[in-house]
C-alpha positions as a Python dict, from the first residue, in 0.01 Angstrom:
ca = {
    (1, 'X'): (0, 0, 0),
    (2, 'X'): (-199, 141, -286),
    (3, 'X'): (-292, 473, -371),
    (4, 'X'): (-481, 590, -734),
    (5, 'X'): (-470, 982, -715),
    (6, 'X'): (-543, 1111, -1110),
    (7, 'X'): (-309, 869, -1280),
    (8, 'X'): (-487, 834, -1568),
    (9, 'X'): (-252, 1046, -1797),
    (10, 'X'): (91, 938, -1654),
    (11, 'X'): (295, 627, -1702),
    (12, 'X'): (403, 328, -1517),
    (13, 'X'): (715, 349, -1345),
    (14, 'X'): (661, 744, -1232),
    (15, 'X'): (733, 828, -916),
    (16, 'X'): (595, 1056, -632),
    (17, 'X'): (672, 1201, -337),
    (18, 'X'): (354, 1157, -127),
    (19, 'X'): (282, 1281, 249),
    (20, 'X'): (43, 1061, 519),
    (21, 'X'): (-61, 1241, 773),
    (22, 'X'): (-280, 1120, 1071),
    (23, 'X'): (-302, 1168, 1475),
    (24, 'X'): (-33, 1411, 1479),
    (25, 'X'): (213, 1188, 1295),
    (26, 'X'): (340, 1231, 902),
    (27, 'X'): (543, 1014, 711),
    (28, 'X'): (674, 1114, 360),
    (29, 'X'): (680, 783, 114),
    (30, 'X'): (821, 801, -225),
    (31, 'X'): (564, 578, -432),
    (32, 'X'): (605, 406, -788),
    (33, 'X'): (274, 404, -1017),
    (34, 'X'): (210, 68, -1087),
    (35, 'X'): (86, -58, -1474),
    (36, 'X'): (-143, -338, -1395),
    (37, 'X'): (-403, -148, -1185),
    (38, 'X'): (-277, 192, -1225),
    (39, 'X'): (-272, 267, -879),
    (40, 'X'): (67, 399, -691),
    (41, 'X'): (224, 169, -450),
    (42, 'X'): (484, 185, -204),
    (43, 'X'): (758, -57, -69),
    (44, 'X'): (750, -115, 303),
    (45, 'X'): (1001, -241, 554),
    (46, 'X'): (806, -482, 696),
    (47, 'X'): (520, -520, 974),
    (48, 'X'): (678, -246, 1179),
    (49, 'X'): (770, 28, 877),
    (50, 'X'): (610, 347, 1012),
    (51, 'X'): (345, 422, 754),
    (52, 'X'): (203, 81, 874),
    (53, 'X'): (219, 241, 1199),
    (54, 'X'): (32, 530, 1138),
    (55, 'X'): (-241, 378, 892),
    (56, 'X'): (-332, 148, 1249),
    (57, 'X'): (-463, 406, 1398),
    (58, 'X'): (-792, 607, 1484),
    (59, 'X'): (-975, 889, 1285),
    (60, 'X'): (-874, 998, 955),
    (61, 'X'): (-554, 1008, 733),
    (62, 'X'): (-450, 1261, 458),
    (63, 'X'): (-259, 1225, 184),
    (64, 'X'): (-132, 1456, -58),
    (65, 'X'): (130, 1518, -292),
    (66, 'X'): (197, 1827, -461),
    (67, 'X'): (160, 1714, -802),
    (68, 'X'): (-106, 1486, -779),
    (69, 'X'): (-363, 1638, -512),
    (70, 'X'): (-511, 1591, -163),
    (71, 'X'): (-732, 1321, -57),
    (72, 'X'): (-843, 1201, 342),
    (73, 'X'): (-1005, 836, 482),
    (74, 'X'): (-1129, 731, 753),
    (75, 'X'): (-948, 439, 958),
    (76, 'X'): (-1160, 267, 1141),
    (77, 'X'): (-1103, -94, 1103),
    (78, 'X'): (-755, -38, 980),
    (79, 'X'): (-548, -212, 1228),
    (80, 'X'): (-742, -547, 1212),
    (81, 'X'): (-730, -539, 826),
    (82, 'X'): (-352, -454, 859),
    (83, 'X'): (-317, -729, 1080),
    (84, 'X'): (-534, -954, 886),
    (85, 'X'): (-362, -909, 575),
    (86, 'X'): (49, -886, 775),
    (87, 'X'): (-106, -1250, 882),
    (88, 'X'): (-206, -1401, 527),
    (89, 'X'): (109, -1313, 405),
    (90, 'X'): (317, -1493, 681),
    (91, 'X'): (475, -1153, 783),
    (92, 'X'): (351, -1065, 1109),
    (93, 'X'): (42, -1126, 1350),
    (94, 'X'): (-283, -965, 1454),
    (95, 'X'): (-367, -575, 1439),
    (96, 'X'): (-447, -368, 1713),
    (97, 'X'): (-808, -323, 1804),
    (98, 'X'): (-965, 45, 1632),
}
């Protein structure tokens, strides 16, 4: 999982408490900015961890952290690229249908 809110000015390794929230459901993910791409990443369980969960799903996601901002997308087509990607890895089968 990637995420690439203003981290321009901060450096690798820093970490942040972010918050998904989507159809009712929130899950709070501590994420590690990564120094290749710059981008924030977090660590999940496996195919079942619950942000995986909630990114399947329908309409839109939010996520925000206090010190680095807001921002919302759209999921459509989520669960089949979920499941696409659980399946190139070895780690899982198919998404659900959007």
């Amino acid at each position: 999982m990637i995420w690439a809110p203003r981290a321009d000015k901060i450096e690798p390794g820093t970490k942040g408490t972010f918050s998904f929230k989507a159809g009712g459901k929130s899950v709070t993910k501590t994420l590690v900015l990564e120094a290749m791409y710059n981008y924030f990443t977090a660590d999940l369980s496996g195919p079942s961890d619950p942000l995986l969960a909630l990114l399947r799903g329908k309409g839109e996601v939010t996520v925000s952290a206090d010190k680095y901002g807001t921002a919302s997308f759209p999921l459509k087509g989520s669960g089949a690229a979920i499941g696409k990607g659980l399946a190139e890895c070895g780690k899982g089968s198919g998404g659900e249908a959007d």
